[in-house]
C-alpha positions in Angstrom: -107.4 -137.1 -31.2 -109.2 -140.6 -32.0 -106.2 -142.2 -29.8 -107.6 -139.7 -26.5 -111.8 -140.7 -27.8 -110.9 -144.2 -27.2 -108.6 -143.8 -24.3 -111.8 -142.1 -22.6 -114.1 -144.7 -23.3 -111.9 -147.2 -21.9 -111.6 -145.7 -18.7 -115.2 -144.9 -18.3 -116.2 -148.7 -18.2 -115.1 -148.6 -14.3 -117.9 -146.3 -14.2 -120.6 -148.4 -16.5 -123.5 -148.3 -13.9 -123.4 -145.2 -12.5 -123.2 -143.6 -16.5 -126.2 -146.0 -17.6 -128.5 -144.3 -14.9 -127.0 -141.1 -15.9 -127.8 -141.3 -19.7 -130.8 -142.9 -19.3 -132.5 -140.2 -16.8 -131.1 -137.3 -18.7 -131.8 -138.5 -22.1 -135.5 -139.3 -21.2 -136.1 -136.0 -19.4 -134.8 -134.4 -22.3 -136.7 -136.2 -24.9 -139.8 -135.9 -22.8 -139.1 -132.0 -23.1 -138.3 -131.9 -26.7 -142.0 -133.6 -27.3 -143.3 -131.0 -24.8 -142.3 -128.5 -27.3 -143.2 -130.0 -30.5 -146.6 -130.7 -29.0 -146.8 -127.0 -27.4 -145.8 -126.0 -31.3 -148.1 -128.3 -33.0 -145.1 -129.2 -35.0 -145.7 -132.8 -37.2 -145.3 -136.3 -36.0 -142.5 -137.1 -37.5 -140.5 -134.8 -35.1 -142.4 -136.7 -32.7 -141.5 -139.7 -34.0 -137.4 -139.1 -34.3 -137.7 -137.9 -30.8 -138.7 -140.9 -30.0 -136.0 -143.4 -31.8 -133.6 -141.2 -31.1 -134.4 -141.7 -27.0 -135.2 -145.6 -27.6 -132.0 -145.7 -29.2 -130.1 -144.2 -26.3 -132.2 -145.7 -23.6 -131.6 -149.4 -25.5 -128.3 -149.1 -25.7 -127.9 -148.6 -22.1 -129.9 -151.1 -20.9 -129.0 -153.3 -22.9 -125.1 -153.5 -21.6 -123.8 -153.1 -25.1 -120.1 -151.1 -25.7 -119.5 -147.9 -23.2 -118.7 -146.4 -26.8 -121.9 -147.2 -28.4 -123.7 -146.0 -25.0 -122.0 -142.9 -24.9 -121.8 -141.8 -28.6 -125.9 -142.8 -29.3 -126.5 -140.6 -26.0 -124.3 -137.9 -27.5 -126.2 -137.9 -30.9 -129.6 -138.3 -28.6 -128.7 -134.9 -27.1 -128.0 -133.0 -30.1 -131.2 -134.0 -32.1 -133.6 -133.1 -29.2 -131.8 -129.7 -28.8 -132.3 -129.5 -32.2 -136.0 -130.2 -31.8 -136.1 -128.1 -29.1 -134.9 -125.0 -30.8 -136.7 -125.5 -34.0 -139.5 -125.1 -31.7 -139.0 -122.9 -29.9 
């Protein structure tokens, strides 16, 4: 199973770019909808605020070229936290 993980993340370095515009336009519009509902809720800052690092972290990693496996994996664990935000929200 870890053997297929890697083999994915090898191949999807062809594909670098056009995944960093990918992750970085869905994982801001999702943690732009996540504070949406906290805000709506009037839930605490400190959801506000893991929104927030959680996207950064993403977004950063991205930008900043690092490994296709760090980009993908911090965009993965983007997504579930604000989906997690969302629905405690909801």
């Amino acid at each position: 199973m870890l053997n297929r993980i890697n083999a994915f993340f090898e191949k999807q370095e062809f594909n670098r770019y056009g995944i960093m515009a990918m992750t970085l336009t869905a994982g801001s519009c999702l943690g732009s909808v996540a504070v949406l509902f906290i805000f709506k809720n009037g839930g605490p800052i400190w959801q506000i605020a893991i929104c927030a690092a959680v996207s950064m972290m993403a977004n950063a990693a991205a930008i900043g070229l690092t490994s296709m496996k760090t980009v993908l994996w911090s965009f993965v664990a983007s997504v579930v936290v604000n989906l997690l935000l969302i629905l405690a929200n909801l």
